[in-house]
N, C-alpha and C positions, 0 to 999 in steps of 0.2 A: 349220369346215373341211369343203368338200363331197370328194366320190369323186372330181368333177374338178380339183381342184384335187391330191389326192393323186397323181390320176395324171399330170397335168402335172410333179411332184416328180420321178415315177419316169425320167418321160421325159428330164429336163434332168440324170438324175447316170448316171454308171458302169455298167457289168455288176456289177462285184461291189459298189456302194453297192446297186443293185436286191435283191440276194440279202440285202443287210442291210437295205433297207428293208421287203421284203416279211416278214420275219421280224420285226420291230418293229410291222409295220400288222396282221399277225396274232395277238401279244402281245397289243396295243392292242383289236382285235376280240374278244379272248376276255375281260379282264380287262371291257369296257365289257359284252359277254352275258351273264360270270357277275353282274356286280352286275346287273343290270337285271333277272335271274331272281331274284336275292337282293332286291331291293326290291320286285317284284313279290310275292312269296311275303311280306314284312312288310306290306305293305298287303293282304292277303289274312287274315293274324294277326288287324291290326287289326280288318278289317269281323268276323271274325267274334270279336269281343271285342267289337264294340259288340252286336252282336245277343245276346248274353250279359248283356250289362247290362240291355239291355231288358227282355231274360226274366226276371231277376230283380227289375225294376222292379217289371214286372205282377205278380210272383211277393208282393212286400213289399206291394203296392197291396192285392191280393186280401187277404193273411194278416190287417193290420191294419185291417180291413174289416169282420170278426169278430168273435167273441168266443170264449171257451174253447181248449181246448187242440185243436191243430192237427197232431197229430204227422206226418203222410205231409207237409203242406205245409213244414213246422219242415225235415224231413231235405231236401226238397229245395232249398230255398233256401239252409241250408248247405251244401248240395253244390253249386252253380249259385257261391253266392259262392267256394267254395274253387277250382273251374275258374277262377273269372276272376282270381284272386288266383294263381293258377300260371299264367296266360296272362300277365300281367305280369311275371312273376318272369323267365318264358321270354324274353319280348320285351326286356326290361331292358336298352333303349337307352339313349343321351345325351339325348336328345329325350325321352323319357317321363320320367328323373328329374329333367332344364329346368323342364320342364310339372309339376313336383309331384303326376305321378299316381300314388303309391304314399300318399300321404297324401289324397287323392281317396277312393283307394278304401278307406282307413278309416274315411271317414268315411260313405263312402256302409255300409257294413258295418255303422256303426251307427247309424246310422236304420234300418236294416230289421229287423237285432236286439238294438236297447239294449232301454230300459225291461224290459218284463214279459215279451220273447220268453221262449218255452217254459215259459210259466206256465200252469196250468190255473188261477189265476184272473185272466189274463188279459183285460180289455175291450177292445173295438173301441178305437182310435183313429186318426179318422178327421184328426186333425189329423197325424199323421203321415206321412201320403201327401203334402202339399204337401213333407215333408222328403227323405221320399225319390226325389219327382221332381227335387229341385232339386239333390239330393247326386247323383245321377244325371247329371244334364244337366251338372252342374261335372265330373265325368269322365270325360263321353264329349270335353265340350266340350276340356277339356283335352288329350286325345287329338289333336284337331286334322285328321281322319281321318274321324270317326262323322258 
């Protein structure tokens, strides 16, 4: 429905239908701004929930890259994963629990830090970065957004 046809509406009824329509077309206007600020602001969530992911993609790519204990790299990746894990919590739509991204992200969690995270005898495992690109990519993917 365009403006002109609204306002051809107004034109074809009453004085006081006018006083009621214009109070319904202004209802109509705020309820359609405030969602469209509210969705604007969840795709705003999202993007920066993917760039979260990323960072800690790089974050898991770099750590198991290595060898030995990594402690400043260990705290920040569990702080990067616990942000993205409260970014979902926060977001906790219909659409994100559809998409099965809360089991996404456990699983991306553990690829970065099952096995021997936070071990000082810890090796490289460099087969582990195809895992955590790919637990990655399954829940940006799943997002549907990133």
């Amino acid at each position: 429905m365009s403006w002109d046809d609204i306002l051809n509406f107004f034109s074809s009824i009453g004085w006081s239908d006018k006083i009621t329509a214009v109070v319904i077309s202004a209802t109509v206007s705020y309820i359609v701004t405030k969602k469209s600020i509210k969705d604007s602001n969840y795709q705003e969530k999202i993007k920066n929930l993917c760039s979260r992911i990323e960072k800690a993609e790089e974050l898991g790519e770099n750590y198991w890259s290595q060898k030995g204990a990594l402690k400043p790299l260990e705290r920040k990746i569990v702080s990067k994963l616990g942000i993205i894990n409260d970014d979902i919590n926060e977001l906790n739509s219909k659409f994100l629990k559809r998409n099965n991204v809360e089991q996404k992200m456990i699983d991306f969690r553990q690829s970065i830090t099952g096995g021997l995270f936070e071990s000082g005898t810890r090796k490289d495992e460099p087969g582990r970065i195809a895992q955590i690109r790919e637990s990655a990519s399954r829940l940006r993917s799943a997002m549907k957004l990133c």
